[in-house]
C-alpha positions in Angstrom: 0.0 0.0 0.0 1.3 3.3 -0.9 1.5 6.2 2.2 -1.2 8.3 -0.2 -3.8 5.1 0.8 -2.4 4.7 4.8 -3.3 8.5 5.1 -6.7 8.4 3.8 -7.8 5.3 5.6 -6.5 7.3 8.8 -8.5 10.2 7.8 -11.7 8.0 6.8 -11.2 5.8 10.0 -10.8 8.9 12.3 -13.9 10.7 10.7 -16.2 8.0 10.6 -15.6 7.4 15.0 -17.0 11.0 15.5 -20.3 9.5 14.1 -20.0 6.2 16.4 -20.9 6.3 20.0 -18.0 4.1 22.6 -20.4 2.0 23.0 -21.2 1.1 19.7 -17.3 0.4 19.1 -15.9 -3.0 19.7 -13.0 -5.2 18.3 -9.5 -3.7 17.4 -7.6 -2.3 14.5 -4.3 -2.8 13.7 -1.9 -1.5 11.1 1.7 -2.1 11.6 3.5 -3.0 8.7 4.9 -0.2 6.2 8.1 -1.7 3.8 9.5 1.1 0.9 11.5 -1.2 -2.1 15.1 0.0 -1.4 16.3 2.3 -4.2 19.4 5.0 -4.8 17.7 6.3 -7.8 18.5 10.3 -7.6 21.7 10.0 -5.0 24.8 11.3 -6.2 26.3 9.3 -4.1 25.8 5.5 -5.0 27.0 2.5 -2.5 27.4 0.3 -5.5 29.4 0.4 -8.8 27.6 1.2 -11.8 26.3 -1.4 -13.4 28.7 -2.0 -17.3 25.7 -2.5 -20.1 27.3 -3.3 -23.5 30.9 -4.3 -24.8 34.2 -2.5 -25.3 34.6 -1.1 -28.5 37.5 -2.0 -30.5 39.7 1.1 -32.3 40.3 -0.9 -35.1 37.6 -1.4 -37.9 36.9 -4.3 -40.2 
């Protein structure tokens, strides 16, 4: 889930209690999980070497 979706669930959960009495609420909700993919796209500093796409050229033509 993206952090766009976790904030408006929040937002929609936290709303929707005003309009429920305590009584009325039972049970529990729980979120706790939130993983970002690990990525150094924009750094200028990378931890990692580049990664070598193609061949060497040769100086010396056919």
């Amino acid at each position: 889930m993206s952090i766009q979706t976790y904030f408006d669930w929040r937002h929609k959960l936290l709303t929707s209690f005003s309009s429920v009495s305590v009584e009325d609420f039972q049970g529990i909700l729980e979120s706790d999980d939130l993983f970002f993919a690990y990525s150094e796209k924009g750094n200028r500093h990378l931890d990692r070497k580049p990664k070598k796409r193609g061949e060497k050229v040769s100086k010396e033509r056919s």
